[in-house]
C-alpha positions as CSV (number, residue, x, y, z in Angstrom):
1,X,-22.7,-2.7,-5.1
2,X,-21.4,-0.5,-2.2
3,X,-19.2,-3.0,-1.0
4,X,-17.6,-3.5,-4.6
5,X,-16.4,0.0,-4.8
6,X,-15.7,0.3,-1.5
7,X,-13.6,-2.2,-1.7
8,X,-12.0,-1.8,-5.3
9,X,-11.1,2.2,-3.7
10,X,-9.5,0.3,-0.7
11,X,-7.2,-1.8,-3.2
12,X,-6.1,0.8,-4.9
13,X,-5.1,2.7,-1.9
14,X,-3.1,-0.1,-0.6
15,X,-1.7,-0.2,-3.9
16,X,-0.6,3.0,-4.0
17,X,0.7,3.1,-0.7
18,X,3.0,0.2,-1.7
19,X,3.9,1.6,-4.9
20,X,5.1,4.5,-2.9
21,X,7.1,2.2,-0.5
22,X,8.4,0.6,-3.7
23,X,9.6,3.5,-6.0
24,X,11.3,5.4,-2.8
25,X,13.5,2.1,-1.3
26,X,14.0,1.2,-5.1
27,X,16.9,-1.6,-5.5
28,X,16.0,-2.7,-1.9
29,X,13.4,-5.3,-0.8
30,X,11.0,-4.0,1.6
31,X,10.2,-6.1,4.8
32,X,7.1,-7.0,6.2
33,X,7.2,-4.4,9.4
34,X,8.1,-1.7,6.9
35,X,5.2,-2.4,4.5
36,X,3.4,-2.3,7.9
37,X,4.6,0.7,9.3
38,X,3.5,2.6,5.7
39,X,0.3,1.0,5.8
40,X,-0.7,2.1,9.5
41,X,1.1,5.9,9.0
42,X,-1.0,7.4,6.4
């Protein structure tokens, strides 16, 4: 049971992350090493 919510928290923090990524390059594709970069930074 831990390992489900740990997990479902982790997703959504990725998620967000990306969102994030998403909303402020908006009408631009992101690459991979930028989607990177975000992930590692925060």
């Amino acid at each position: 049971m831990a390992v489900l919510i740990a997990s479902v928290l982790g997703g959504l923090w990725i998620t967000a992350k990306l969102l994030r990524i998403y909303l402020l390059m908006y009408g631009k594709r992101p690459r991979i090493l930028e989607i990177v970069r975000a992930l590692r930074v925060g």
